[in-house]
C-alpha positions, -999 to 999 in steps of 0.1 A, spaced: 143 431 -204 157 432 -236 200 421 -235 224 433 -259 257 411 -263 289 433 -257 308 443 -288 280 433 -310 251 452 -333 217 446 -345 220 435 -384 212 466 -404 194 461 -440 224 456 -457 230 426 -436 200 409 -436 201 416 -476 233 401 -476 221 369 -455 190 369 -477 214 366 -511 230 333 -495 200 312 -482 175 330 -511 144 349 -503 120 316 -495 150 309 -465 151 343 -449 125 350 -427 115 385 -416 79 385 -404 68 382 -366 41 352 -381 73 336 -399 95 332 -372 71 327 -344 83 293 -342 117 298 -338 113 322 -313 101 302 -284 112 272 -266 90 241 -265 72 246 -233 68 285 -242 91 290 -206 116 311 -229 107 337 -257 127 357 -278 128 381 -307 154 381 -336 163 405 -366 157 374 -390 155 339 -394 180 320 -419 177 288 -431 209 273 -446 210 239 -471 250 233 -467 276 235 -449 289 263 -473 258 284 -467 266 280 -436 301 292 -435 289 321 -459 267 336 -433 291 332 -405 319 351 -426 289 376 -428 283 378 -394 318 380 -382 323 411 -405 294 429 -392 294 422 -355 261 401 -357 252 376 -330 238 343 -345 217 313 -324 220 283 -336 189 263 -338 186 220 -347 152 210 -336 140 241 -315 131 208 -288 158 216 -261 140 225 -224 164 251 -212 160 280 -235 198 276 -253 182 281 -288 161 310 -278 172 342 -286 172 373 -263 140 397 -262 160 426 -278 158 415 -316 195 420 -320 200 386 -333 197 363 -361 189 327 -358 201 304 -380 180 270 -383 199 236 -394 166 226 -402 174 221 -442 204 202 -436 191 169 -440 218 150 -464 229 116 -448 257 115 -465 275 81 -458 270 49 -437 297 26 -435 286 -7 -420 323 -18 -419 338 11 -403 307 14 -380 306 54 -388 278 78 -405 284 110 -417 252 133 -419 243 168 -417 232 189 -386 197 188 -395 193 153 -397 169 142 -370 181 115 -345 152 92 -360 164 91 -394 199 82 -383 188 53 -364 169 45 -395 202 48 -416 220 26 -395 194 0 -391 190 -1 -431 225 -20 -423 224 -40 -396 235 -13 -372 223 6 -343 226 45 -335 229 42 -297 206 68 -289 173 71 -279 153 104 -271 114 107 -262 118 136 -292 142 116 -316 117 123 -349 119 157 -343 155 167 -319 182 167 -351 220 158 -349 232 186 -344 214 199 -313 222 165 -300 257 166 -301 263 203 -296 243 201 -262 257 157 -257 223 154 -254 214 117 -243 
């Protein structure tokens, strides 16, 4: 059964153009074979279907499409790692949505060994953070069966661990 969020529409052409301008052409998926990956949850349990597929570098790309999507009514899924078990990254059947990957965010921006703190981007996966902090004598304390491929940001938006 396809679902339809209340209040919200499916992204017309000039919306997916306008996502498509922020992110650039290579970032904006729009073919079934493209964004078969994203579509389906890692034990294939949960499927969906989605308008596009946007992949953001920064944070400001980020906030970009958002302001897009807030003017035009457009439901967006966030995506990290696409390796959560429950089907919260998957969107619904009906193709009203776009789903925005973190994947490109991979900056780790700071490590302070002093302050015991590391600022990094959502798409960071947990493995290279707990790489970051061991290059100075530190620990990330957490440990996940998929930590080279779950990402930051799924992690701490679902307190995963």
């Amino acid at each position: 059964m396809a679902q339809r969020l209340p209040g919200l529409s499916r992204p017309g052409a000039q919306t997916r153009t306008r996502m498509t301008d922020v992110v650039g052409t290579a970032n904006a998926l729009r073919t079934p074979a493209d964004m078969a990956a994203y579509l389906v949850e890692l034990r294939d349990r949960y499927r969906g279907a989605a308008a596009m597929v946007v992949r953001p570098k920064s944070t400001e790309e980020v906030c970009r499409l958002l302001k897009i999507a807030h003017e035009t009514r457009t439901a967006i899924v966030p995506q990290s790692g696409n390796t959560g078990l429950v089907g919260g990254q998957t969107p619904f059947e009906g193709g009203h949505e776009v789903v925005l990957s973190l994947e490109r965010m991979r900056t780790i921006r700071q490590v302070d060994a002093h302050g015991n703190t590391m600022t990094v981007d959502a798409g960071v996966t947990l493995q290279a953070a707990q790489d970051a902090a061991g290059a100075v004598d530190r620990i990330f304390p957490l440990s996940l069966a998929s930590q080279g491929s779950c990402m930051i940001g799924g992690n701490l938006a679902t307190n995963a661990g």
